[in-house]
N, C-alpha and C positions, 0 to 999 in steps of 0.2 A: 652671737649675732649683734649685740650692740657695739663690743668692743668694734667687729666689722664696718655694721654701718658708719660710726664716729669718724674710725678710720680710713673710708671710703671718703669719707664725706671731707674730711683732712686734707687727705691727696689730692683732690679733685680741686678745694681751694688752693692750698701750697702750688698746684702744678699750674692752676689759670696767673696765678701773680706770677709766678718765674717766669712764664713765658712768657707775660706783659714787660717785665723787668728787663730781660734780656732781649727783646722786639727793645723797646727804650734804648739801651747798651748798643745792641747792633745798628739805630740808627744813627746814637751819637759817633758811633765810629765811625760811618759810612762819610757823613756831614763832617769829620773833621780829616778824614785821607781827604776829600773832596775839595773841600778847603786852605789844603795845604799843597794841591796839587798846583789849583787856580792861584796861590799868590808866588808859588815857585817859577809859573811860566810869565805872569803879573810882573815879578820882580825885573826878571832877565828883559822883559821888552819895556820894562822903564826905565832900566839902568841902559840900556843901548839905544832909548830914545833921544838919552841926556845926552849922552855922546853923539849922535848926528845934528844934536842942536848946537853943544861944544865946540866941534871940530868944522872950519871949513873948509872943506874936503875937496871944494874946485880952486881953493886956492895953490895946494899941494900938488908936486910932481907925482910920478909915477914912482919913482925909488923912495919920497917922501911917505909917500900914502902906504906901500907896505910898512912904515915903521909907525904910523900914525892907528892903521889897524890892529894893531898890540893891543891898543889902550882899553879899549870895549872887551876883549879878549880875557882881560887882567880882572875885571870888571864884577863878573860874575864867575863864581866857581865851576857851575855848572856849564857852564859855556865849551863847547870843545873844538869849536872851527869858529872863523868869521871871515865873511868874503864881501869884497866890493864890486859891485857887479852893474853894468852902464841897465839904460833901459830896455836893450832890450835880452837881457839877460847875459850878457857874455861877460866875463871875469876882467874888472881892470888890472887887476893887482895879481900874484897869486895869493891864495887865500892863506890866512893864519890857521895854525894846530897848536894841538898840544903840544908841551913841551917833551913829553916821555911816550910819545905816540905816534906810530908811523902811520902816516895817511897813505892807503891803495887809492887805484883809481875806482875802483866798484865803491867806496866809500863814498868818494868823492860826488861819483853818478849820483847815489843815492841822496846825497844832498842837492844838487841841483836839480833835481828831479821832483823836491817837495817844500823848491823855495816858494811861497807864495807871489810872485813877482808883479803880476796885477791890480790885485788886490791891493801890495801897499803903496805901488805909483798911485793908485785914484783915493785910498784913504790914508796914506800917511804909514800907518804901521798893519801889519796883516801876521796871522801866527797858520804857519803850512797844516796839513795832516799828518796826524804822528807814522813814526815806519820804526825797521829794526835794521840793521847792520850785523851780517856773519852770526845772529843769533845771542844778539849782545844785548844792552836793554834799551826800550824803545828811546825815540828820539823825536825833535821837533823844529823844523826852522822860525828864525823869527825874523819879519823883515820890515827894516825901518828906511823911510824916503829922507837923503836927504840931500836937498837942492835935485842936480838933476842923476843923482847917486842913488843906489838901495846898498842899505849896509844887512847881508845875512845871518844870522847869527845862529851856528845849531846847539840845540839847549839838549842836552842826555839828561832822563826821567832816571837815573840809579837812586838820587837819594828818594823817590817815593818807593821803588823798587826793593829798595835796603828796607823800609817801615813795612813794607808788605810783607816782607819776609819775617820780621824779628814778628808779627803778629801770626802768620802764620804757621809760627814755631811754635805757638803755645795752643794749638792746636783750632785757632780759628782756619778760615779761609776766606779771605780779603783779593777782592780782584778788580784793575783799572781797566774800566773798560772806551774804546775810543765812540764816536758818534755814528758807527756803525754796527755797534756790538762786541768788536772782535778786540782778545784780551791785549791788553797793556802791558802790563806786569801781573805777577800769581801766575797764581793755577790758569792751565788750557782748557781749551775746550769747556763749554757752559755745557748745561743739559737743559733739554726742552725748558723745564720747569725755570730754570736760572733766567732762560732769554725769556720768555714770559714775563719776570717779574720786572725784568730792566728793561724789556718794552716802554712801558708806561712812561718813562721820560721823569717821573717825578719820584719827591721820599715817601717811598710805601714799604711794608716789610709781609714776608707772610711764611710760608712753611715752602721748602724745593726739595726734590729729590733729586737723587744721580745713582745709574745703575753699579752696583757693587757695594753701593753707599747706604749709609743709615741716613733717614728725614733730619734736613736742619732746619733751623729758624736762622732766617737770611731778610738784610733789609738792601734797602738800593738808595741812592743820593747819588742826584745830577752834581758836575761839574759845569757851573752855569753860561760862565763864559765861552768853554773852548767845545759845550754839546757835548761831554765824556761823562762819565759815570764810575761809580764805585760801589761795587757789590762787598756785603760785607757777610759772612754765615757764619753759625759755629753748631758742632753734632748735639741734637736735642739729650742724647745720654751725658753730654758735659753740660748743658745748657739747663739740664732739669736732675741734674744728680740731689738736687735737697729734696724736691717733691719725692724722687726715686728713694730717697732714705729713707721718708715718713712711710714711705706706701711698705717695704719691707720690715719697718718697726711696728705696720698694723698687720704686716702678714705673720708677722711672729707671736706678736702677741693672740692674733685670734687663733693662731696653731695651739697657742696654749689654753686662751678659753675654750679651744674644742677640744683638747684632752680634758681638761678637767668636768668638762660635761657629758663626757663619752663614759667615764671613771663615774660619775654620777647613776650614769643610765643603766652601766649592769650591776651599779647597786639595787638600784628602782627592780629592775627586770626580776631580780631571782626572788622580790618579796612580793611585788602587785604586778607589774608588767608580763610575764612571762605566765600564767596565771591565765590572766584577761585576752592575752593571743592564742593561748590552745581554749580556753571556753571559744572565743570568737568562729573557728577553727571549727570546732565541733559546730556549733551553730549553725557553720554556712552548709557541713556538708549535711546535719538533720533537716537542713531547707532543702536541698538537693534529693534527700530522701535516700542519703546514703550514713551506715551508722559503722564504718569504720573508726573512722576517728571517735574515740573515747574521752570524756571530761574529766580535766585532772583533778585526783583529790586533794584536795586545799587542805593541810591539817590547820587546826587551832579552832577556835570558838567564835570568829570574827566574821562580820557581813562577808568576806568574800568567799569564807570557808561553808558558811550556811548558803549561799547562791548556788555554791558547785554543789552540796548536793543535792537543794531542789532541782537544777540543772541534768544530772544524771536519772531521777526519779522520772524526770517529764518526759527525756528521751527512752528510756526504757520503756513507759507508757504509749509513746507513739509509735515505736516498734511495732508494740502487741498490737495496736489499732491495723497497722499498714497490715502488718502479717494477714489480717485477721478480714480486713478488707479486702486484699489482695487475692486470699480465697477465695471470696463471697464472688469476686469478677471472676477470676477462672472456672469458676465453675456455673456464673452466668454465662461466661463467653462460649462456654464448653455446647452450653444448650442452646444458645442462639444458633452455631455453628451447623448442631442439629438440624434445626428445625429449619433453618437457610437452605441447607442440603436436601430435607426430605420437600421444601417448598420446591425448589429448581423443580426437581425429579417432576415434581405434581405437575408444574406448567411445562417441563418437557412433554411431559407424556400427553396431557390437554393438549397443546401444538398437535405433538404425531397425530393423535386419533383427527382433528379437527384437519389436519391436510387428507390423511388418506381418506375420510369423510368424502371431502370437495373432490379428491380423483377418483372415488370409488363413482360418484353420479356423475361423472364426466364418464368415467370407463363403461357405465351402463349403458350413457346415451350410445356413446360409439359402436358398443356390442350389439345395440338393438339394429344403430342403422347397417353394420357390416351384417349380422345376421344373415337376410334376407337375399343379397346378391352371393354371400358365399355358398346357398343352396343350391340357389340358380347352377352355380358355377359349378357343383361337384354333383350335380343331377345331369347335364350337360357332359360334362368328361364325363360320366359314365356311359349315357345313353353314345357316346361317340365311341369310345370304349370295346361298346359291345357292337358297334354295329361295323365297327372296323374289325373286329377279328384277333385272336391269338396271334394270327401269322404275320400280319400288317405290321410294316417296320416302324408305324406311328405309336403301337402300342406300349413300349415301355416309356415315353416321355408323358401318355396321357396318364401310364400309371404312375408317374410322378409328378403327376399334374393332380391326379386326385388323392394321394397322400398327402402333398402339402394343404391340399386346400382341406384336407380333414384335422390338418397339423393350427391351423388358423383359426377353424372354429372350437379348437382345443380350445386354444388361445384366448378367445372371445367369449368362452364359457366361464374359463378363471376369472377371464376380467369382471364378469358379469356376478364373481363369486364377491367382489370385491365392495359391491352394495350393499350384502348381509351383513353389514357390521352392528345391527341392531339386534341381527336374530339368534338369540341364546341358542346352548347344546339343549340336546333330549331333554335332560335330566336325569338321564340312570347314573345310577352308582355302578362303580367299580373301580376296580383295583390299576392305577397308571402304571402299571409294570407290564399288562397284558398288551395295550396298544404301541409301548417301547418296543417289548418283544416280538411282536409282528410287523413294525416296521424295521427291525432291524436284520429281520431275517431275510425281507426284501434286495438286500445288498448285499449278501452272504457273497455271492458272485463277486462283485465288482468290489468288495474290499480283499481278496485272495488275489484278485485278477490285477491290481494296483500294490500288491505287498504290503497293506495298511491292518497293524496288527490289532484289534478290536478287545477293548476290553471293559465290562460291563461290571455294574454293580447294582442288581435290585434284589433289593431285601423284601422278603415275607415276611406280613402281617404287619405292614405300614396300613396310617389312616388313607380311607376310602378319596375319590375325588366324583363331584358328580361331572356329565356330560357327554358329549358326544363319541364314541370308541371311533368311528369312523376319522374323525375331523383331527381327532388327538393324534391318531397314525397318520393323518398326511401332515400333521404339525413335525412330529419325529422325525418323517419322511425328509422334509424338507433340512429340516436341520443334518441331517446326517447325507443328503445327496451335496449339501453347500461345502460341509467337513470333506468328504470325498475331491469333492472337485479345486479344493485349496491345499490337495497335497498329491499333486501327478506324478511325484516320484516316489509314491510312498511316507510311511507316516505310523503314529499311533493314532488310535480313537479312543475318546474315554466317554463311555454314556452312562451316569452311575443318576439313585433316586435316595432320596432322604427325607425326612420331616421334618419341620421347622415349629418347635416348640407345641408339636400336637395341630395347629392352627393350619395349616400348610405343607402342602410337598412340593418338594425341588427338584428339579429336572435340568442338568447338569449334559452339554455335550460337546467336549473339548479333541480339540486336534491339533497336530504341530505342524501345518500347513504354515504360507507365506505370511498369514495374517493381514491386518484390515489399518491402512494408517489412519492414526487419530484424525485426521482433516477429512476423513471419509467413513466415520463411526457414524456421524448423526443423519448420512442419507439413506444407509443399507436398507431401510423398510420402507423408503417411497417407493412406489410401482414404479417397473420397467427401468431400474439402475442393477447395474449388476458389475461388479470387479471382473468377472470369468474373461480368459482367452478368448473362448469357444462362442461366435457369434450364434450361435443358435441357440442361447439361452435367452429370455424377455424380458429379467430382472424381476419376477414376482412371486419365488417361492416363498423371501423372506416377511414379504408385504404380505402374503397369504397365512403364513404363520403369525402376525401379529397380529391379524386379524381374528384369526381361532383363537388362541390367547385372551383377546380382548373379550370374544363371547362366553369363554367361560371366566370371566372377572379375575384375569390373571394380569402379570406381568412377565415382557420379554424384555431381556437386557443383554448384552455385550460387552466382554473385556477383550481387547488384544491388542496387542504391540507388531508392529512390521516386523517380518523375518522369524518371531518366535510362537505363530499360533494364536485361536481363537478360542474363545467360552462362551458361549451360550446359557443364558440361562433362565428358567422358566420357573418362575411362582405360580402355583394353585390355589384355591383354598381347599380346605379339608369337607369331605361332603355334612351337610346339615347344616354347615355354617358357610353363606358365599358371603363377603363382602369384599366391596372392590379395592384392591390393593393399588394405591397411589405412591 
């Protein structure tokens, strides 16, 4: 890391001075094409200024003055045409060429075309806008007054052209540009970033890109005179190749300080490091409360050998703890679960009794007030009854007029049974198998008569139950007419009795009828609900069996699932002993 930093810190100066250095370098170049431009085109219009002051030109014939135009021609190297031309621009002479040079007339155009001719009748001497010929290097008129003459003179840009090249060989890129942007000599076409920096008009220098191109560091210098400019760049990989050395001389060297610290570290690792990561390792996962991972043994006599194995001691200790804890809950939880459970039960069962309560003295009031008109009503169809006659075609509707109305006060009498939930049985003792058996003989018929095969289980010499024999057999009753009527195509019956640890006998009455869906378990004992097809049921057998239930300090209960059958089940207590089972 320090070799790094040092190194970093290296590159980052070496690379800020190169770049200063060569910003420096590329402006001195820019300022010296620029300069050499200016006194190239400087020279040519002072040397053909001398000449229209030399020569008088209105003294001379017409065959004179072309041989008098030689002399400015001779004059300058660079010079490649020179024409005498009146004021208002038309040729006196024909104009001078080169000697090794055929003049076209598109040449020719092209020179008249950017004589300045204006300009230097009102100032004396004028220098045109630079152009190019056939893709040849640029060019320039220069035009000098003199008397009532313009002498033109065109100047070829090759020898700045030839310096841009020999620089641009060495892998810069140097380019003249005119006072519209557009290139001189070099390279073509600028990019965004190039016209940018030669906007500005003045010597600035900064960073350009060009698509296909890596960033250069490029500066720019006006040519002051003629408004032209000279862009000078070179690729920042040739421009910063020394910072680029130092920076791969720290990237080498810190490849080596990190091998040799890497060589270090699985020294370290196999005697203290590797050690302190599986302790750590163990540690996090004895926080997590998981003891898979086991602490290595440290051999030797040394502080880290003595930690691993206070280390393994304390984890093994916390083990036993968890284990040992973790019992103590499961088997609190076991008994909360309990008592959660047999709590629900107590406040279900509190609920049931406390609604059928509230319906039972609702069903009084009603029984009391129907009572009295349904006397009326079936003392009336009788007295009409008889006074109409056997033979009277009214008589079988009144006999159906006073069956139902004896069917109602049935009705009204259950309902009325439904108040007694206060009033205990007898209290005789006997045997729950004798009131089973009497009400299941009840249905001998109608379980042969439905193909529902009946199969019973009561044992002699179970403990006694005290209570009502009457009430017990319409509790049976009901249970085994509900069983019947939940399987209309047949079915088994199971009605079996057993004891429940001496304290209690069970009373058990199962069928494989349609069964009772769970979202309809918890209404079955309010009065007047009933699952049955058959509208002539009122819904309050089983409201009436919980009822009986209730007075001898039992409990009824219900298992069953849709489509595979019902259970019933009935807790007593054992006679001697009643207490109420919640």
């Amino acid at each position: 890391m320090p070799v790094a930093v040092i190194g970093s810190l290296a590159w980052r100066a070496s690379r800020d001075e190169v770049t200063a250095l060569v910003r420096r370098a590329q402006e001195q170049t820019a300022e010296d094409l620029a300069r050499q431009t200016e006194a190239t085109v400087a020279h040519a219009a002072e040397a053909l200024a001398l000449s229209a002051q030399a020569l008088p030109l209105d003294r001379f014939s017409k065959a004179e003055l072309a041989e008098v135009l030689r002399i400015p021609f001779r004059q300058v190297a660079e010079v490649t045409a020179v024409a005498l031309l009146d004021s208002k621009g038309d040729a006196v002479v024909p104009p001078v060429f080169e000697a090794d040079a055929k003049r076209e007339t598109p040449a020719l155009e092209a020179m008249a075309a950017h004589v300045p001719l204006a300009p230097a009748l009102a100032l004396g001497a004028a220098v045109g806008p630079p152009y190019r010929v056939e893709g040849g290097a640029a060019r320039v008129v220069i035009a000098v007054r003199s008397g009532s003459h313009v002498i033109a003179a065109e100047l070829s840009l090759r020898p700045i052209a030839a310096r841009l090249e020999e620089l641009n060989a060495r892998g810069a890129r140097v380019v003249l540009l005119d006072a519209k942007g557009a290139v001189l000599a070099g390279a073509q076409a600028l990019s965004p970033s190039e016209q940018a920096l030669a906007a500005g008009g003045t010597l600035q220098s900064g960073v350009v890109e060009r698509a296909g191109a890596e960033p250069a560091l490029a500066a720019f210098a006006p040519v002051k005179v003629l408004n032209w400019g000279v862009l000078a760049e070179q690729p920042q990989s040739v421009a910063l190749r020394a910072a680029t050395r130092v920076r791969d001389y720290t990237l080498f060297w810190a490849g080596i300080g990190l091998a040799l610290a890497a060589a270090l570290s699985v020294w370290l690792a196999r005697g203290v490091t590797r050690p302190i990561a599986e302790l750590s390792v163990a540690a996090k996962a004895l926080k997590d409360g998981r003891y898979d991972a086991v602490a290595p043994k440290v051999e030797g006599s040394d502080e880290l050998a003595g930690f691993a194995g206070t280390f393994r001691q304390m984890a093994s200790e916390i083990r036993r703890r968890d284990e040992e804890i973790g019992g103590w809950n499961r088997e609190l939880q076991a008994r909360v679960d309990t008592r959660t459970a047999e709590l629900k039960a107590a406040q279900d069962q509190i609920l049931r009794t406390r609604r059928l309560a509230a319906l039972g003295t609702l069903g009084a009031g009603v029984a009391h007030e129907l009572n009295s008109p349904l006397t009326a009503v079936l003392s009336l169809a009788g007295l009409v009854k008889v006074g109409l006659g056997k033979d009277s075609p009214h008589a079988q509707p009144l006999t159906e007029l006073v069956e139902q109305t004896k069917r109602m006060g049935a009705i009204v009498a259950r309902l009325r049974e439904l108040t007694d939930a206060e009033r205990e049985g007898s209290g005789a003792r006997l045997q729950l198998g004798q009131p089973v058996s009497a009400a299941l003989e009840r249905f001998g018929a109608r379980l042969a008569a439905q193909q529902i095969a009946l199969t019973t289980h009561l044992p002699a010499g179970l403990p006694e139950v005290q209570g009502d024999s009457a009430q017990l057999e319409e509790l049976v009753a009901h249970l085994v007419d509900n069983a019947i009527n939940a399987m209309p195509g047949g079915g088994r019956l199971e009605v079996a009795i057993c004891a429940v640890d001496g304290q209690a006998l069970k009373l058990t009455v199962a069928d494989t009828g349609r069964g009772i869906p769970a979202a309809l378990q918890e209404r079955i004992f309010d009065p007047f609900f009933t699952t049955r097809d058959d509208p002539a049921g009122v819904g309050l057998g089983l409201s009436t069996s919980h009822q009986i239930v209730q007075r001898h300090h039992g409990r009824l209960s219900v298992a069953s699932e849709a489509g595979k059958g019902s259970t019933f089940t009935v807790l007593l207590p054992a006679a001697g002993d009643a207490p109420h089972l919640v």
